[in-house]
N, C-alpha and C positions, 0 to 999 in steps of 0.2 A: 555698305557691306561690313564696315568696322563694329558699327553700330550693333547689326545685325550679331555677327562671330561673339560677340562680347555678348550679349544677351544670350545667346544660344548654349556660352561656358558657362552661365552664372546658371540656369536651366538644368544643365547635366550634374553639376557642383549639387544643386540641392536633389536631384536623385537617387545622386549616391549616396550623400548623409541623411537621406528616407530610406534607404538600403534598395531602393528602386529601379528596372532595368527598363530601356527601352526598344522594341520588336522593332530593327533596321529596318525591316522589310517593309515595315505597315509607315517607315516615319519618312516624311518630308521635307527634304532642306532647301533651301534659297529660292523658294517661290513665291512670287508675285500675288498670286488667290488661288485658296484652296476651298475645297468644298468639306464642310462639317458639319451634324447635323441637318441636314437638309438646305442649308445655309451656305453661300458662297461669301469667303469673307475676304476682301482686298483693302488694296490700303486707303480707300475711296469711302471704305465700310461697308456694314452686314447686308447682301441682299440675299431675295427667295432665289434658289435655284429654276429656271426655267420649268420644270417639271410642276413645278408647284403653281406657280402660275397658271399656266396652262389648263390646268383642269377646273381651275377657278373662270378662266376665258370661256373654257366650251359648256359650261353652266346655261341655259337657256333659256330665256323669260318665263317669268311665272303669269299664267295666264287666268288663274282666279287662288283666292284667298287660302282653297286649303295648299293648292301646292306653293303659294309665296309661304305659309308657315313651316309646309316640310322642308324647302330651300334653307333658311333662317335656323330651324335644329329647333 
């Protein structure tokens, strides 16, 4: 938590000497994993949010060559 606080002054410190403000509403403090980018990031590291996944999951076998090349892009 120390560790944290002290990172999170040095943070604001250079904000303010960029003349820089930040939207309280939109900001997050003292959490564990937040979601950013489509990207859930914890202290474990970067994973895809479930959504992302997922659509990748219900993808369906490609059952002859031209649809494995439309799958593939």
């Amino acid at each position: 938590m120390e560790e944290h606080l002290e990172t999170l002054s040095m943070v604001i410190r250079r904000l303010v000497n960029a003349n820089m403000t930040l939207n309280i509403r939109k900001s997050k403090f003292f959490e564990n994993q937040i979601e950013f980018l489509g990207r859930l990031i914890t202290p474990e590291g970067i994973k895809p949010t479930a959504g992302k996944t997922e659509a990748v999951q219900k993808l369906s076998y490609p059952d002859c060559p031209k649809r494995l090349r439309s799958a593939l892009g």
